[in-house]
SERO-582063 format. One line per 8 residues: number of its first residue (from 1); for each residue y, x, z of C-alpha. Coordinates in steps of 0.1 Angstrom, whole numbers, m for minus. Last residue first. Layout:
N
NUM) Y:X:Z; ...
//
This chain:
200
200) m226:m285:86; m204:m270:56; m187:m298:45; m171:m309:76; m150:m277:76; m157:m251:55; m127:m229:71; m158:m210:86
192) m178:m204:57; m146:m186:40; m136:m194:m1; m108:m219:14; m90:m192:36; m85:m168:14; m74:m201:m17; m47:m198:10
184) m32:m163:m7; 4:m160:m3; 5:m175:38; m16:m150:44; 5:m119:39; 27:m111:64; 14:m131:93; m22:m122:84
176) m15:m88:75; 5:m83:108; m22:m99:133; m46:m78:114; m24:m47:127; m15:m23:100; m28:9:89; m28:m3:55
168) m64:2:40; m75:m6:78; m57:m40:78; m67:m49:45; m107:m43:58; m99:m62:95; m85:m92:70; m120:m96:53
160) m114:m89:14; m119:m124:m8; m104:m109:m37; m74:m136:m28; m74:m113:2; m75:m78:m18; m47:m87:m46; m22:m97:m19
152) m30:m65:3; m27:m44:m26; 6:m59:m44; 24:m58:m8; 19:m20:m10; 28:m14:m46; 59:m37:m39; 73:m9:m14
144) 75:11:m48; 111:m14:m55; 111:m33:m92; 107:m63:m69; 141:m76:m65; 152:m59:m105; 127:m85:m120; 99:m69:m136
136) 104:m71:m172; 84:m42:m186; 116:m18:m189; 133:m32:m157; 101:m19:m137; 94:12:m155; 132:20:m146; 126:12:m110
128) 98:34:m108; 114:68:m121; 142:56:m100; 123:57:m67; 103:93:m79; 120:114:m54; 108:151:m51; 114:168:m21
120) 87:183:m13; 77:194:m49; 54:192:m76; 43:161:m76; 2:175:m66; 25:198:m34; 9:234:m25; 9:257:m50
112) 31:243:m71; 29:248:m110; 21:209:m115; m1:199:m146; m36:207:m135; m34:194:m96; m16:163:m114; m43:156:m139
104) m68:158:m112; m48:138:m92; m49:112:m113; m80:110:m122; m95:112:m87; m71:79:m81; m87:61:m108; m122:69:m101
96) m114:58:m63; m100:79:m36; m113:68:m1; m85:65:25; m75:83:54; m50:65:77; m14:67:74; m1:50:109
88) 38:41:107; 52:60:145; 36:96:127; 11:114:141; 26:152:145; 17:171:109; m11:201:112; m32:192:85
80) m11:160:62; m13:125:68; m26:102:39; m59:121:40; m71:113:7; m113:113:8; m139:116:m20; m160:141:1
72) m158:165:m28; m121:158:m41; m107:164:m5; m70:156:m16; m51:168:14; m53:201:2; m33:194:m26; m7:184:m8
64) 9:149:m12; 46:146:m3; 56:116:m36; 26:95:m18; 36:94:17; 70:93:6; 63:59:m17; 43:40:15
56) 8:37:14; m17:3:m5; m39:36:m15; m46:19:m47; m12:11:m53; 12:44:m44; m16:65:m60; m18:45:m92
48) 18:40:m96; 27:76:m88; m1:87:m110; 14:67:m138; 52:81:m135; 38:118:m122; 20:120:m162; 59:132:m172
40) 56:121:m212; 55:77:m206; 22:64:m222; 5:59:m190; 38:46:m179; 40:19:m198; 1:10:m190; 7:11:m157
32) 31:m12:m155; 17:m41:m176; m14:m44:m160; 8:m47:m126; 22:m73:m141; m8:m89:m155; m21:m88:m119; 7:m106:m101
24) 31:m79:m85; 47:m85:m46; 73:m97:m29; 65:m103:6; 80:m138:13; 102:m134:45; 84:m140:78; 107:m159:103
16) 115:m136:135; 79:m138:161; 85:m160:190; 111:m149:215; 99:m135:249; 101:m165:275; 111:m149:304; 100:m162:338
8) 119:m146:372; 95:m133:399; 104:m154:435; 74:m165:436; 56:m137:432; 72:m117:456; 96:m96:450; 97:m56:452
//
């Protein structure tokens, strides 16, 4: 053991650089799901929906169970009965009109007894990507990671408290802030607090 003195000092390295997160402006997003509401395979708009108003990652999403879609206590429980907690939290979010929808229409139209898309393994990246292209979403952000960003943008220039982004995407507010506060300063300007002078 050494004493204290003798203890060497490391200075830890500050955060890397935060890239932009890419993300959807409204009429975009607008634009998206209406293709694919008109697209034949009802999976390409639920997917959208899902993926967005649950702000989770695409596998989460393309592995939903029917049982974890508690249509009576309007709850999706991102992480499935019986699975090991995963390292990337999923927490259990409300569903909202849209989402019971969706999953109505997917409980009615898939013929698996267990999975709403169908499958385990079903991959619905390219099925995205091509909606993307197809109503002029640039090919850097034609990714279902930009679902997620899209959510937490739209909420905090909604005016949504950090802590309530946070929870929708099992994130640290530390990490919403970092990653996505620097996109939406008119956040900032709407708060009591950042009134400044002008609010005394």
């Amino acid at each position: 053991r050494l004493p204290a003195d003798q203890m060497p000092a490391i200075e830890l390295p500050p955060h890397a650089p935060v890239q932009d997160a890419k993300f959807l402006t409204r009429d975009e997003l607008l634009q998206l799901l209406f293709y694919t509401s008109l697209r034949p395979d009802p999976r390409e708009h639920a997917f959208v929906v899902l993926c967005y108003d649950t702000a989770s990652r695409r596998r989460r999403i393309e592995r939903l169970t029917r049982a974890q879609a508690d249509l009576d206590t309007n709850r999706l429980y991102l992480t499935p009965n019986g699975a090991r907690t995963p390292k990337k939290r999923a927490p259990t979010v409300p569903i909202t009109p849209a989402m019971g929808v969706e999953i109505r229409k997917l409980a009615l139209w898939s013929r698996d007894e267990n999975y709403l898309f169908g499958a385990p393994g079903v991959d619905m990246y390219k099925r995205f990507r091509a909606a993307c292209l197809k109503t002029g979403i640039d090919a850097n952000r034609a990714s279902p990671h930009v679902l997620r960003h899209s959510r937490a943008t739209h909420m905090l220039q909604d005016g949504a408290k950090l802590w309530d982004v946070a929870q929708l995407l099992g994130d640290t507010v530390e990490t919403v802030e970092r990653v996505y506060g620097h996109h939406c300063p008119d956040y900032l300007a709407a708060q009591s607090t950042f009134g400044g002078v002008g609010a005394l």
